[in-house]
N, C-alpha and C positions, 0 to 999 in steps of 0.2 A: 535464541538469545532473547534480552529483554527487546528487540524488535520484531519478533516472530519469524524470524530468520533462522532454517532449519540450521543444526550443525552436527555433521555427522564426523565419529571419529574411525579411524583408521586403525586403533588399536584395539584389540582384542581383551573385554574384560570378562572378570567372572568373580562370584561371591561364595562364602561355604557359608551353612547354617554354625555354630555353636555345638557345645554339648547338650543343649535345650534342658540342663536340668540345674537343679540347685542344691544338690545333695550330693557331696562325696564317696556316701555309700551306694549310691545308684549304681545301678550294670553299667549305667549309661561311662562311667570311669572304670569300668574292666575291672574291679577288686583293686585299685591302688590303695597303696596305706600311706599312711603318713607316717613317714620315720624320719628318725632322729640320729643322733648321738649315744650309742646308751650310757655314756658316765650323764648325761642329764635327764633322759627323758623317764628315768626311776627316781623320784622323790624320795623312795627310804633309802637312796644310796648315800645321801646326804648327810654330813654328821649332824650330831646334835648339838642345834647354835650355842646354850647352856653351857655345854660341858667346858672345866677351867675356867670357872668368871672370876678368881680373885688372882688379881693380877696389877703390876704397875704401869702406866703409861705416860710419858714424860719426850719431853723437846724444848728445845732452845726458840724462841720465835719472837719477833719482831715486827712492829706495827710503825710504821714512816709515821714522820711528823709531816702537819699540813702548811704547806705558803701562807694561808689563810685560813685561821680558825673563824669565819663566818656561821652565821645560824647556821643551825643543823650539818655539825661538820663533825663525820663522825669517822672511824676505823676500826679493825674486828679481825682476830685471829682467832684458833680454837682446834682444841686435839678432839678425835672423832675416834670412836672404841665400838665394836660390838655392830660394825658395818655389813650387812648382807646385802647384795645388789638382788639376791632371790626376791625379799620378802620388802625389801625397797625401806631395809628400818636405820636407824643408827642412834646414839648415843655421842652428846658428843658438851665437852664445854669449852665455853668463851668469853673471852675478855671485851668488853666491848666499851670505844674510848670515846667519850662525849668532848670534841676537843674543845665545844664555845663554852662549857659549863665548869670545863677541866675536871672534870671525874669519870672513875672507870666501874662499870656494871660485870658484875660475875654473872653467867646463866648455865644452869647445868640443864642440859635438856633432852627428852624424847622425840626421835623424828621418826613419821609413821608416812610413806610414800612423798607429796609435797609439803604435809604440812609440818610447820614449825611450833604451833603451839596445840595442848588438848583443850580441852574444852572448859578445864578451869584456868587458863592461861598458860604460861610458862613454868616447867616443874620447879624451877625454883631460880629466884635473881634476888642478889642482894648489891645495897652500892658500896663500894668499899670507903666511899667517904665516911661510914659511919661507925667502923672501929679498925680501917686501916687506911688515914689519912694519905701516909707516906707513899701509898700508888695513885699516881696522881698522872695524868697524859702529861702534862708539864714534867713529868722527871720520868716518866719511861718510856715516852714516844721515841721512834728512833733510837733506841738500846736492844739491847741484848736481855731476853726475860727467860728465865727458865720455868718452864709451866709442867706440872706433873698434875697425874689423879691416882689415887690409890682405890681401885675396887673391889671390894668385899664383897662377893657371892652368898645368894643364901647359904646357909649350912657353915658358914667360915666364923670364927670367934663374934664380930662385930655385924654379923650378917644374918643373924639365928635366920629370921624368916624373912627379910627384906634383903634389898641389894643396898648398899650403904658406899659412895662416893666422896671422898678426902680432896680435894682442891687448893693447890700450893702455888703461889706465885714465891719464886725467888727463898723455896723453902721454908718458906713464912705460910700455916695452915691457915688461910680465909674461907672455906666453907666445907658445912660437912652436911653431906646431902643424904637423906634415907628415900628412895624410892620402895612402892610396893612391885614396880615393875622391876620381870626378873632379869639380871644381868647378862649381857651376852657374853659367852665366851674364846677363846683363844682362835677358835674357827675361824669367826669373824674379820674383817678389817680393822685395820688401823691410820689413823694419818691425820688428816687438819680439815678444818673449815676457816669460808671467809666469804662474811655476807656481801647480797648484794647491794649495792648502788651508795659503796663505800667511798670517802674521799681519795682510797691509795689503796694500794694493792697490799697482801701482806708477807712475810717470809717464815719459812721454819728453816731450821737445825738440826741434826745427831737425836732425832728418832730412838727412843729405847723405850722396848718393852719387858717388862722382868716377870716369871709368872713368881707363883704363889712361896715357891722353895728357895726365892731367890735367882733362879737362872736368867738366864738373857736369851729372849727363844728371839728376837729380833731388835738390827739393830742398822741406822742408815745416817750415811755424813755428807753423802750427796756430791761426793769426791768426783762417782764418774758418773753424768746425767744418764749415758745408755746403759746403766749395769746399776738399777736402785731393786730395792724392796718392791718397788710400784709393779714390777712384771717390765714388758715389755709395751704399755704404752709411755705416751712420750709423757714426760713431766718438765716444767720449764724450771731449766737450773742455772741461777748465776754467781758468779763471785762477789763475794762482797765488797770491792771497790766498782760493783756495775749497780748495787743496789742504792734505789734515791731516795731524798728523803730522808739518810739515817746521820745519827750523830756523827762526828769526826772521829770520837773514838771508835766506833761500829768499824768503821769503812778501814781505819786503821790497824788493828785485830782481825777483821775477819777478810781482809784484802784478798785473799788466796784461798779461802775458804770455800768450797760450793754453798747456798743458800737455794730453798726450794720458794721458789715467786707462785703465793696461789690469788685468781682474780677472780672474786665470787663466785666459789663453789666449793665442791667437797672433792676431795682427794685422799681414796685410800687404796690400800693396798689388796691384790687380788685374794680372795679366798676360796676354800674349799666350794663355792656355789660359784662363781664365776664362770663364764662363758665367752673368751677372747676368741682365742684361734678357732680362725674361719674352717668348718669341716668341711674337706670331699668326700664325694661321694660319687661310687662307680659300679656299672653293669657291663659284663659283655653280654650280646645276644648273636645272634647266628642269621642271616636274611637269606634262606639258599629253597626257598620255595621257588624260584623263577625268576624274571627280571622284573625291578619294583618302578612300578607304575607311580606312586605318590607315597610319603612318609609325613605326617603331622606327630606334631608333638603338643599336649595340652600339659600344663603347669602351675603350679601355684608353689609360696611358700607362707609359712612363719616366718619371717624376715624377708633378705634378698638375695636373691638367684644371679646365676652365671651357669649357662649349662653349654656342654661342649658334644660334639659328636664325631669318633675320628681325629680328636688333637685339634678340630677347627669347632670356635666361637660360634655357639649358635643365635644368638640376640645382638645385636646391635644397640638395642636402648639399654637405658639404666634403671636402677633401683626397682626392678619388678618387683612382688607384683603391684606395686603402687599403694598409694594412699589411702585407704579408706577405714573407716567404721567396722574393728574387722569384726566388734561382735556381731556386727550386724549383716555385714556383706564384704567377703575376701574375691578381689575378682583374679582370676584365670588367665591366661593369653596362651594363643596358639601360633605355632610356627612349622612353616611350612619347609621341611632338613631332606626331603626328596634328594635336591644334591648332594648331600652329608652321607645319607646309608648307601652303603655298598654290597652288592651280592657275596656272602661269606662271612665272614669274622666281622664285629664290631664291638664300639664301645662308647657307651655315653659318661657322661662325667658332670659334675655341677660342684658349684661354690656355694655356701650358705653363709650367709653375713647379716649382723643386724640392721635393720630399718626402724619402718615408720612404728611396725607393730612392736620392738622392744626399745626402742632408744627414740631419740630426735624428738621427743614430745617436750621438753622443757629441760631446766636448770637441774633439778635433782629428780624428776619421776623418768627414772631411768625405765621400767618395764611397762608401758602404758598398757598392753594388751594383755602381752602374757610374759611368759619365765623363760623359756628356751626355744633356740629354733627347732623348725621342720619342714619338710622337705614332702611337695607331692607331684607326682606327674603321670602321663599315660605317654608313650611312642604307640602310633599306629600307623603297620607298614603293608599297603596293599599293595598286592601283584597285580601284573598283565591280566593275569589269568581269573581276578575279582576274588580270589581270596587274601586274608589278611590274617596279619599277624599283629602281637597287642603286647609289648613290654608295660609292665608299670612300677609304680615303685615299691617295695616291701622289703623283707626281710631278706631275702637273696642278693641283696645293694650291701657292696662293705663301702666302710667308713674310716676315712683316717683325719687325727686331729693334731698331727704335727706337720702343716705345712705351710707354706710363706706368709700368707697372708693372719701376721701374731696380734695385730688389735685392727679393728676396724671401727667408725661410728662416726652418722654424719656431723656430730658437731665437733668430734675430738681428732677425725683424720684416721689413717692407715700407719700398720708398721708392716713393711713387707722385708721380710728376710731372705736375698736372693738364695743365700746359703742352702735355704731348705726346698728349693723347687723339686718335684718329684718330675722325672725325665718320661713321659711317653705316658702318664697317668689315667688318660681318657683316650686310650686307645688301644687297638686289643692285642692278645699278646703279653702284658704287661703282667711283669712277677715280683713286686715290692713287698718289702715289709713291714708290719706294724700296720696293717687294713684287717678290720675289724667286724662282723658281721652289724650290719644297720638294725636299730632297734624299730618294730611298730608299735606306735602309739596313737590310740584314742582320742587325742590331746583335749583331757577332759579339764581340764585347767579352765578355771573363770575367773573375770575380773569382778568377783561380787561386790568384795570388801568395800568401795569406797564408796562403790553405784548401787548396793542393794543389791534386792529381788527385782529391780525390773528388767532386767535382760533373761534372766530366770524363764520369763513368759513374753516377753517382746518381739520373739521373732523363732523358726521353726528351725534354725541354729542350736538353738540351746535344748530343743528338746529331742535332737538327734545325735547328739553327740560330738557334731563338728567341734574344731577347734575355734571357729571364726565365723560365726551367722553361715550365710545363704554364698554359696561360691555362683560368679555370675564372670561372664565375659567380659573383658575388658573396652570400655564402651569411652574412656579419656583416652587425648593421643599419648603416645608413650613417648619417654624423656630420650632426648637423641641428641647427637653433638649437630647443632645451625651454623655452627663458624667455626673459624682458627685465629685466635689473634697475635699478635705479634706485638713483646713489649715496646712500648714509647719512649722508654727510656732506661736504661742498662746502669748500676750504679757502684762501681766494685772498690768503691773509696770511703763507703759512711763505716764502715766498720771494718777492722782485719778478719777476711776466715770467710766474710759473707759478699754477696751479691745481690743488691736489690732491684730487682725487675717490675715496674711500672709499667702496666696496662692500661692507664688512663680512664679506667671507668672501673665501675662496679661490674661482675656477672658470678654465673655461678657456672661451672668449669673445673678441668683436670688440666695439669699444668704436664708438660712433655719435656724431659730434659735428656742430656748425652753426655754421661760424665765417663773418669777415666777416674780408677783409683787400685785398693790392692784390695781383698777379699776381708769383708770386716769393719769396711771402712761405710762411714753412714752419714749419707746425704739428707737434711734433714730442710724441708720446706714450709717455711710458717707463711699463712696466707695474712691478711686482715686490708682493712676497709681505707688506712690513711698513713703518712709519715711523721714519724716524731718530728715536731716544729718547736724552735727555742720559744716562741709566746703563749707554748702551754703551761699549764700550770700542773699538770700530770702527766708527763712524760715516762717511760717505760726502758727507756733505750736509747745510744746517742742518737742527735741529729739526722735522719735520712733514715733511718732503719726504719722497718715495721712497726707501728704502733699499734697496741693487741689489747691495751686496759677496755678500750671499749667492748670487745668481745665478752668479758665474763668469764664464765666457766667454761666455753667454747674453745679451748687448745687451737683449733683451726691449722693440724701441722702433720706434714706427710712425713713419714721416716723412712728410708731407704736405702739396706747395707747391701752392699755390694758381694758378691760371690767372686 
């Protein structure tokens, strides 16, 4: 010790080397591949975003009035068209309400990953004080506005060679916008924007999409918040006698009505390139070489892992493989499942969900690294006898992508569907249906676009083929539950229906609950940081409940239907 005082211990350690390499395709990983999904890990399965761009888009939406029109007090709703969460693009326009100035900005605009404007500014803003006085935040704040865009596709009458955009408040034509960029199509998303570090939050309404021949290929009233257009993540839905901020008449009209509450950011609906439901993914292997001496498992993913062996949990910590710089360096973690393999039949099993590498990077750069998950790993199982045996991952892994776990993401929360659990799935034996042969993929996918050519040659990643720079051992501690806490205060009075559980501090944690209900029924857990206090001046919710404005585009909310 720091007295020079020997100290010897009693327990028996011991260390292993790594896979000492930094290459995927090494012997040193036995031929594992990286597989996927295959509805994603084929790009030309993909339709073409293009196809159907003349089409209507239109919603009822609502911008609160502010307590205080001080400087710089402003508000901002906006319908979003031609969304791909692949390509990180969208289209979208917005009203946006200058309340100290009392006038309202049109912006019709292109969003390319985070950014909002190109390089010559914004595609195109006009104020409407200046040939249509009559919209004014003084007379529509707080109202009911009906906002449509008519989109013209090249190739359409008003469309020869450009995409050409119609912009309608309250049926009244205020802007007519000709883009040379080309339109996105019906593929696409749909839904609303609502920028950041707004005075209020803002609302939509009765979503209607109409294509080119007139149909209604979508349409949403936000009646029942778990059964929308959106899929199966959460969306925050309330009536309009809970929304603040609005006229007397609003709250009186739309009392019984659902309202969709967006708090800076984008919300649209899933499309053809989405990537929700968390895939499994499953092997049997067979251990009947003798009795097994030692089993390691090395792993990595594109997103985050959950691997199981035998129907039992093989990790303890969370979000593997961790954080990093993946074009540069994806690290690895080994686990030591000796207890888990059994002489004879087995079966490994894993969850694939998104992380650091396709979400959690910011408000709207939803793919920071890449486009879809994948999945790699090696099992090595040595016998008594110093021979081994080498499962890994590849094309002999099936794949199924209908199971409980329907949105996942660390800023928006989980929807787990007990309904869909698959019984005995990561164990051997097992004869379900709708498992899918696992696709291999190259994952030749780069983040060039926004970084250039310098990852091109920055690291020996890019010129092997990896999906993720140089794979290295996991060398930070890994995320593990340190406590248990126990709320401070229990509150089953600030609202009918809810219960608010007060921990007394901030942390970051999974909340454990015991409920009782009928099959279908859905437990739904919104976190955030503080409670609504009558001395605020943006409040979100009665007194006592959860206050979430400050979150942002953050949802922060678990969903939970019962089986």
């Amino acid at each position: 010790d720091k007295d020079g005082t020997p100290v010897e211990s009693t327990e028996e350690a011991y260390f292993e080397t790594g896979l000492l390499v930094d290459d995927w395709e090494n012997e040193a990983w036995g031929g594992a591949k990286w597989i996927a999904s295959p509805s994603k890990a084929d790009p030309s399965t993909y339709p073409d975003e293009t196809e159907k761009s003349s089409f209507t888009v239109e919603a009822d939406v609502m911008v609160p009035k502010v307590s205080d029109p001080g400087w710089q007090s402003w508000g901002s709703v906006g319908l979003v068209w031609g969304y791909n969460d692949r390509m990180r693009t969208m289209y979208d326009v917005r009203l946006s309400f200058d309340f100290t100035w009392d006038r309202i900005f049109v912006y019709n605009e292109y969003r390319a990953i985070s950014a909002t404007k190109n390089k010559d500014g914004y595609d195109e803003r006009i104020n409407l004080d200046d040939q249509f006085s009559q919209f004014k935040p003084s007379t529509l704040a707080g109202k009911k506005i009906h906002l449509k865009v008519e989109v013209e596709g090249p190739g359409s009458a008003e469309g020869a060679e450009n995409s050409v955009f119609k912009t309608y408040i309250n049926d009244t034509l205020v802007m007519t916008h000709t883009s040379r960029r080309q339109a996105k199509g019906l593929h696409c998303g749909f839904g609303f924007f609502h920028e950041r570090n707004e005075s209020q939050t803002a609302y939509a309404d009765n979503l209607k999409v109409t294509d080119a021949d007139g149909n209604i290929v979508m349409e949403e009233d936000f009646s029942d918040p778990c059964d929308t257009v959106f899929g199966e993540q959460f969306v925050d839905v309330v009536k309009g006698d809970e929304v603040y901020y609005a006229d007397d008449e609003f709250v009186t009209e739309e009392k019984d009505n659902g309202w969709l509450r967006i708090n800076g950011c984008t919300i649209a609906t899933p499309t053809a390139y989405s990537d929700e439901v968390a895939p499994m993914f499953r092997k049997e292997f067979s251990a009947d070489k003798g009795a097994v001496k030692s089993a390691r498992l090395y792993t990595s993913a594109a997103g985050i892992y959950d691997y199981y062996i035998n129907g039992q949990k093989v990790n303890d910590s969370y979000f593997n493989p961790g954080n990093t710089a993946y074009r540069m360096q994806t690290d690895y973690q080994t686990y030591d499942v000796t207890e888990l393999v059994k002489t004879g039949g087995n079966a490994i099993g894993a969850y694939l969900g998104h992380g650091w590498y396709d979400r959690a990077y910011g408000y709207e750069l939803m793919t920071m690294w890449g486009d879809y998950l994948a999945l790699l790993g090696k099992l090595v199982i040595t016998y008594e006898s110093g021979e081994q045996e080498i499962i890994v991952t590849d094309g002999t892994w099936k794949v199924y992508e209908d199971g409980p776990i329907r949105a996942n993401d660390f800023w928006q929360g989980e929807v787990y569907d007990a309904r869909k659990e698959v019984a005995g799935w990561a164990e051997p034996g097992f004869t379900g249906e709708g498992w899918t042969a696992a696709a291999e993929t190259g994952r030749s996918e780069y983040y060039a676009d926004q970084y250039g050519e310098k990852f091109d040659t920055f690291h020996k990643g890019m010129e092997n083929g990896t999906p993720m720079g140089l794979l290295t051992a996991q060398s930070e501690p890994p995320i593990r539950v340190v406590k248990t806490l126990e709320p401070v205060n229990v509150d089953k009075e600030a609202k009918a229906g809810t219960i608010v559980y007060d921990f007394g501090q901030e942390f970051t944690g999974i909340c454990r609950v015991t409920v009782k209900g009928k099959a279908g029924d859905v437990i739904t857990l919104r976190h955030g940081e503080w409670l609504n206090e009558e001395k605020m001046n943006n409040v979100d919710n009665v007194v006592g409940t959860v206050w979430t404005r400050n979150l942002l585009g953050a949802q922060a909310t678990d969903r939970y239907i019962l089986k």
